[in-house]
C-alpha positions in Angstrom: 93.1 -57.1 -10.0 93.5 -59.5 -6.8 95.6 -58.5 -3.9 97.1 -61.5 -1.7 94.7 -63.8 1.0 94.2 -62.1 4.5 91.7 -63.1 6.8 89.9 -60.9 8.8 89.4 -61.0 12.8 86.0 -62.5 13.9 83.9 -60.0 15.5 83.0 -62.4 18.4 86.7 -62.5 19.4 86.7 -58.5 19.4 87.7 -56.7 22.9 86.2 -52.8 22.6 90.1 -51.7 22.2 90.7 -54.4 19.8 87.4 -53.0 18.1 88.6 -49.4 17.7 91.9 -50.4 17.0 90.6 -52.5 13.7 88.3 -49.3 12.8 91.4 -46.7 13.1 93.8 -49.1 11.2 90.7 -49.9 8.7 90.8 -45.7 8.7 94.1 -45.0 7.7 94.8 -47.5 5.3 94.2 -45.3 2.3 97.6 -43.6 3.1 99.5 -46.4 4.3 98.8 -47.5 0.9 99.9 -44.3 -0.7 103.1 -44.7 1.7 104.1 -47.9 -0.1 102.6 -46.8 -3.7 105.6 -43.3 -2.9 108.7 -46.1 -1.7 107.5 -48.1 -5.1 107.7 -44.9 -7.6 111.0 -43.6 -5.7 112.5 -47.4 -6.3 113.5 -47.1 -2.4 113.7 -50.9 -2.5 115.7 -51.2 -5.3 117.8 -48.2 -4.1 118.5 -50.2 -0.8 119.0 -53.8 -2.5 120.8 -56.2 0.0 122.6 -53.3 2.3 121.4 -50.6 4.6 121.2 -47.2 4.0 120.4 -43.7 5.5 118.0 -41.1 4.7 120.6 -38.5 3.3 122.0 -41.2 1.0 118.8 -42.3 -0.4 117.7 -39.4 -1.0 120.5 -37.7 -2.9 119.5 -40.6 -5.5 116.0 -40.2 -5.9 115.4 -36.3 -5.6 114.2 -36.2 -2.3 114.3 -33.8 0.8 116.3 -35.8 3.9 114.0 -35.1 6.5 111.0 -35.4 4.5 112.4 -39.1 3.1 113.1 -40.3 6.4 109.5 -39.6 7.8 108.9 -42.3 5.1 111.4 -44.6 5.8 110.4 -44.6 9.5 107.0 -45.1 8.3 107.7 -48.2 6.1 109.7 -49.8 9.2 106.3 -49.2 10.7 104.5 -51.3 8.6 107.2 -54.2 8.6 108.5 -53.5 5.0 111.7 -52.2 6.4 114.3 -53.1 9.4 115.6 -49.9 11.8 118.7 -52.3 13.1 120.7 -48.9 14.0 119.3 -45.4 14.5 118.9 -44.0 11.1 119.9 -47.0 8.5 117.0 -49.5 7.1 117.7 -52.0 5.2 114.6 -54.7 3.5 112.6 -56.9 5.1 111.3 -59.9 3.1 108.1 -58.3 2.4 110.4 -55.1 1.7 112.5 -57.1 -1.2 109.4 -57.9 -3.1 109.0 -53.9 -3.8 112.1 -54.4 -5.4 111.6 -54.2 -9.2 114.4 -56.8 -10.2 113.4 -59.5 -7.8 112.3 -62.5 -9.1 109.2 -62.5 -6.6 108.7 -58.6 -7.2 105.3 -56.7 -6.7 106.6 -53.7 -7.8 104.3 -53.2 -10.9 101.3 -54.6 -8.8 102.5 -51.9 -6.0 102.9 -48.8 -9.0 99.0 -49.7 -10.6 97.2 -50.5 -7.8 98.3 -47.2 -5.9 97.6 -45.3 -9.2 95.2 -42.0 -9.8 93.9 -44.5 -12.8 92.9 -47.2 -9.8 92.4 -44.6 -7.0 90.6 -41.6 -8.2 87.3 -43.4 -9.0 86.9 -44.9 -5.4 86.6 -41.1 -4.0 82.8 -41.9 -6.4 82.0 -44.8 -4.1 78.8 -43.4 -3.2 77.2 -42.9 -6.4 78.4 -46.4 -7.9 76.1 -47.6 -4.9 73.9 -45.4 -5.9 73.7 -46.4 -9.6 75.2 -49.6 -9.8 77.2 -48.1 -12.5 81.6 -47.9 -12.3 82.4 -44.5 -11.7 85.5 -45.2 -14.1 83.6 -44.1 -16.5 82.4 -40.7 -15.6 85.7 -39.6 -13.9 88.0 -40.2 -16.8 85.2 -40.1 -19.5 85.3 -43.7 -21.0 86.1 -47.3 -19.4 88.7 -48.1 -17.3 90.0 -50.7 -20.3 89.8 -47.8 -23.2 91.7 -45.8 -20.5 94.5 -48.1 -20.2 94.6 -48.4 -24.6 95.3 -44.9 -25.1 98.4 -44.8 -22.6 100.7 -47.5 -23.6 102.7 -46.6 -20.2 100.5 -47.2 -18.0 98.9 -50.2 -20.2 102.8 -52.1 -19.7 102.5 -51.5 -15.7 98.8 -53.2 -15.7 100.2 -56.1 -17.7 103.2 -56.0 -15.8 100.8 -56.0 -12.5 98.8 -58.4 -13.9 101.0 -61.2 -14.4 102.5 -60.4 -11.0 99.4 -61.1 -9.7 99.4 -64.1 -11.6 102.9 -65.4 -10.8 101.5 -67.6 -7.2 98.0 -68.5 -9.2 100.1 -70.1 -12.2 102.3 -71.6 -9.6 99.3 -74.0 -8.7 97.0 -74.3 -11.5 99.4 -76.7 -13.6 99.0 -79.4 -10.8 95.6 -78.9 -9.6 93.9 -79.9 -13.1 94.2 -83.0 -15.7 95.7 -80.7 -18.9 97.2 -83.8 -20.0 93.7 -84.7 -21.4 93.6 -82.2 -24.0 96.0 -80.9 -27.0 95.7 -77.3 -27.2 94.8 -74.6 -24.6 93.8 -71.1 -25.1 94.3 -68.6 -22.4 91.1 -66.3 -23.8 92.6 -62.6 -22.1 95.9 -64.0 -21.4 97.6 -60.7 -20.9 101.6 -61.6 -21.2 100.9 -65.5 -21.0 102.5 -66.1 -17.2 99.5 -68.8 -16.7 100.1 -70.6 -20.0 104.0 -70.6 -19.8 103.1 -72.0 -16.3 100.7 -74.7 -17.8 103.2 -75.2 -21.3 106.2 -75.5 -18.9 104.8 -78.1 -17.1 103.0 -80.7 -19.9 105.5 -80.5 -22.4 102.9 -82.4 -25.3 100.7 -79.2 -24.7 100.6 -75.8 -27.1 99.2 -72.8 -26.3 97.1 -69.6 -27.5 97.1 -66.2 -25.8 94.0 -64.6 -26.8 94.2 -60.5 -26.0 93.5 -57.2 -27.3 96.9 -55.8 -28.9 98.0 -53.9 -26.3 97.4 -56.6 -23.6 99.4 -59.2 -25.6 102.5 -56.4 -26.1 104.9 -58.2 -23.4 103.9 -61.7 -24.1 106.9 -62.6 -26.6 109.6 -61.6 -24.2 107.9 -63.6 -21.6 107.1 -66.8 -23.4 110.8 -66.5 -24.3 111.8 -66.4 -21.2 109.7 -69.5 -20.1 111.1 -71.2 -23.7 107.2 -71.8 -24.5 107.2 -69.4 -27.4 107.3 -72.5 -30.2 104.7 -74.1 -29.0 102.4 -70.9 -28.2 100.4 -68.9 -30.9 99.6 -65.2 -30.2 96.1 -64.2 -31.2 94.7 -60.5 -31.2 91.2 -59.6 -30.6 88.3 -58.7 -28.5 86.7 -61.6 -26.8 83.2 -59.5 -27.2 83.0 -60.4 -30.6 85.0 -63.9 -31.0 87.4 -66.5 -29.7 89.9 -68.2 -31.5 89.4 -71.4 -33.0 91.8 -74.5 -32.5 91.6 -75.3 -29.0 90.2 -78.1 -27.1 90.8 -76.4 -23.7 89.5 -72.8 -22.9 91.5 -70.9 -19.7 89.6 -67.2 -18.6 91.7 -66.1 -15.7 90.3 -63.1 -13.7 88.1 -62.4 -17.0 84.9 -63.0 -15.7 84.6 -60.6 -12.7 85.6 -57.7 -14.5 82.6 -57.9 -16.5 78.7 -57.7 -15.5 76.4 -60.5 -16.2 75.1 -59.6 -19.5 78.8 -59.1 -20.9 80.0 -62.1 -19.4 77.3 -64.4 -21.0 78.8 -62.7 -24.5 82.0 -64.0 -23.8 81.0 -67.3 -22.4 79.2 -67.8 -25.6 82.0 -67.1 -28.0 84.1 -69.3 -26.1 81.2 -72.3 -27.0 80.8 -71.0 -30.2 84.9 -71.9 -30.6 85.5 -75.0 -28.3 84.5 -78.6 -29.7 81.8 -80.3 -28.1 84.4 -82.8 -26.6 86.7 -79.5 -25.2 85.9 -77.8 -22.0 85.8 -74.5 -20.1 87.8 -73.4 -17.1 87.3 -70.6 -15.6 89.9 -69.6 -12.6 88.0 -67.2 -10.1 87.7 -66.2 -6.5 84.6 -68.2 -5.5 82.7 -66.5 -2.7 80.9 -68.5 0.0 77.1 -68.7 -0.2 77.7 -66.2 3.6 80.6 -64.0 4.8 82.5 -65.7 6.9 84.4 -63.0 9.2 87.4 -65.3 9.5 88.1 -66.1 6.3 89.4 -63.7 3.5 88.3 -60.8 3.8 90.1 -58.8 1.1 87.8 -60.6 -2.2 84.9 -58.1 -0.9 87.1 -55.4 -1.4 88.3 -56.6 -4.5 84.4 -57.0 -5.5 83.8 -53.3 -4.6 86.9 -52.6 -6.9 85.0 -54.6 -9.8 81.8 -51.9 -9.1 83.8 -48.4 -8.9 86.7 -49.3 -11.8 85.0 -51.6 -14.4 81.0 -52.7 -13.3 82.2 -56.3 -13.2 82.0 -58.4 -9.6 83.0 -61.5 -8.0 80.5 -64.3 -7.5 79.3 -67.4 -6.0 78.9 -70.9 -6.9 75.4 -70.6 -7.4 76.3 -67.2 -9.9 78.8 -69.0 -12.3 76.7 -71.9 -12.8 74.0 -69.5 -13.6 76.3 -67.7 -16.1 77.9 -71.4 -17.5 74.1 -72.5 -18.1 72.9 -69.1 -20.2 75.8 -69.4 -22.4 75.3 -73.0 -23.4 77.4 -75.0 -20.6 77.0 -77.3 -17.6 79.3 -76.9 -14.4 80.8 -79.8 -13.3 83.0 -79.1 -10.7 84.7 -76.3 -8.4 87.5 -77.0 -7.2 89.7 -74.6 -4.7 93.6 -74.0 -5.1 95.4 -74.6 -2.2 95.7 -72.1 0.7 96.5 -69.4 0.5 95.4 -69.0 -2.5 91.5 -67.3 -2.9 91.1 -69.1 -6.6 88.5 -72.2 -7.6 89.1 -73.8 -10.9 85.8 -73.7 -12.4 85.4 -76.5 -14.9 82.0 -76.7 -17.5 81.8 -78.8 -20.6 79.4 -77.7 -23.8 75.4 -79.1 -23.4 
């Protein structure tokens, strides 16, 4: 559930207009958001592809009012996802093309889930997960945002889908950032549709793989390591990382696993993972790593991801000093944390069984 990097303006370099005009923006953001979450679920990029096109003749494909549609257009020119070259036609900018949903660099799934009622409608219950400490997931829909997601295979297929968009830059990295060339066999322990380990596979051809997910997370994971042409080397594995992890590895991979959990749980899965890896194997974890202090110019957007983790699932991101905490109660040593390149906001986080 991570957005893309963005810093955020130091208050020291702040003029009092500057100031209001962060506020305001900061203020409407919520529906600039739902702006862009409307253009994804009327396919208004893929509608517009590579030309331009009016108002009237978008929306006599997508079941719109004219008027109404062009109020949106105008507003997504606005915020630089479309181009205005003539009164009245847009056509995409590059951050436009990646609503598109056949693009090869599309956010269009990420776009659809993370402007979602499923996403959304908890944050409006902000105030009493400070309050408790508790998500609010849980009492708005009446069970946890991941038992949500199991009993509507629709929307479970756009949070995969999202999920390995999200993915798609991170798994871009990781496979030259790390020595896999050590070890045999990796398993990706909640995997999802296996973009990281195709990533990893594709790059050190001696390597196979295991996706480790519930059922419904490993649904699109065929098709994808298909596409990749990793699927004879990879073994799909269901089941619930709360109660085991799959043996045969010498490498265990948690991607964005660990901060959608609280302590207590992630300990649990830390310790299946040593339970399963040999005591020669290792552990990486690949996580946001936040600084010991905020620092107002750098990315701002993981403590809004980390207030995400509270309201939707009662997990959080962490520091340094919190995963080496974790690694230690769950029968591992931290050796090393080592950041991806910028932009990206992940640290491979390595440990080795004690």
């Amino acid at each position: 559930m991570s957005p893309e990097n963005r810093s955020c303006p130091s208050p020291e370099s702040q003029s009092p207009d500057r100031a209001r005009a962060v506020v305001t923006r900061i203020a409407y953001g919520a529906m600039a958001a739902q702006a862009v979450g409307a253009a994804a679920r009327f396919r208004i990029a893929d509608l517009i592809g590579d030309g331009a096109r009016t108002a009237d003749e978008l929306a006599a494909e997508c079941a719109a009012r004219p008027e109404a549609l062009g109020r949106l257009l105008r507003a997504l020119a606005g915020l630089g996802l479309l181009a205005e070259h003539t009164p009245g036609r847009f056509a995409l900018t590059g951050a436009g093309a990646l609503l598109r949903s056949d693009g090869p660099e599309s956010l269009h799934s990420f776009i659809r889930m993370f402007t979602d009622p499923a996403m959304l409608r908890a944050w409006e219950h902000l105030d009493d997960s400070l309050r408790t400490g508790a998500p609010a997931f849980d009492a708005v829909f009446g069970k946890d945002f991941f038992g949500y997601l199991a009993e509507d295979p629709d929307l479970s297929a756009e949070f995969n889908a999202a999920m390995g968009q999200a993915t798609r830059d991170t798994a871009a990295l990781v496979p030259g950032a790390f020595d896999f060339g050590r070890f045999t066999t990796v398993a990706d322990i909640g995997g999802g549709d296996g973009t990281l380990l195709a990533a990893i596979l594709t790059a050190h051809p001696s390597l196979h793989g295991i996706v480790f997910d519930l059922r419904e997370g490993l649904a699109q994971a065929p098709g994808n390591l298909a596409r990749h042409g990793v699927e004879g080397r990879t073994s799909l594995v269901s089941g619930d990382f709360f109660t085991t992890a799959p043996e045969g590895a010498d490498l265990y991979l948690l991607k964005s696993v660990i901060h959608d959990w609280n302590d207590e749980q992630c300990t649990e899965i830390l310790r299946h993972c040593r339970r399963a890896v040999p005591d020669d194997g290792r552990l990486l974890i690949i996580e946001p790593v936040l600084p010991p202090v905020v620092d107002p110019a750098a990315d701002c957007l993981a403590y809004i991801v980390d207030l995400n983790m509270l309201v939707n699932v009662g997990g959080r991101e962490r520091t340094r000093d919190d995963f080496e905490r974790l690694c230690r109660g769950a029968g591992f040593a931290l050796r090393s944390v080592t950041p991806l390149p910028s932009p990206s906001r992940f640290s491979l986080i390595e440990a080795e069984p004690v």
